[in-house]
Steps between C-alpha positions, in 0.01 A plus 500: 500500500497587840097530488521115425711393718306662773176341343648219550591548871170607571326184348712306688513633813051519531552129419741395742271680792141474355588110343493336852211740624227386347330282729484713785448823301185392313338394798568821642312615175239279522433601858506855479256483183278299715529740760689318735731771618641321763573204352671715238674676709673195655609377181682811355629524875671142407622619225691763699605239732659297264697789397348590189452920435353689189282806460214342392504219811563845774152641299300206511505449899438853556210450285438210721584732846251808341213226474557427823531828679832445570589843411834541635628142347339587179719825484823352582426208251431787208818713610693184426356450159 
C-alpha cells in the first residue's frame, strides 16, 4: 500500500513541476539538439531562475556548460544533479 501511495506522490509531484515547464524546457531541447548551446543554456538557466530544481534540469545545463568549455560550470551543474 505504501508503494502506491508513493506512486502516487511521485506522479503528482513531476506534474505539478514539469506541467508548467514545457514551453521553456522544449526549447531548451530544441536548441541544444540544434546545437545551440547557448541558447540552451539560457533557457534551463530560466528555469533555475524561476525556481524550478530537478536532477535531470542540473544535467542538462552542464551538458550545455561541457559543450561550451565551460568546464568549471559544467561540474558544479553535474554535482547538483
Amino acid at each position: 500500500m505504501r508503494k502506491v501511495g508513493l506512486l502516487a506522490w511521485t506522479f503528482f509531484w513531476v506534474n505539478l513541476v514539469f506541467g508548467s515547464l514545457p514551453d521553456e524546457w522544449n526549447r531548451a531541447e530544441k536548441a541544444y539538439a540544434a546545437g545551440r548551446f547557448e541558447e540552451a543554456a539560457t533557457s534551463f538557466e530560466s528555469l533555475l531562475a524561476q525556481g524550478y530544481r530537478s536532477a535531470e534540469l542540473f544535467y542538462n545545463l552542464g551538458n550545455c556548460y561541457a559543450r561550451l568549455e565551460r568546464d568549471g560550470k559544467a561540474v558544479l551543474a553535474y554535482e547538483r544533479a
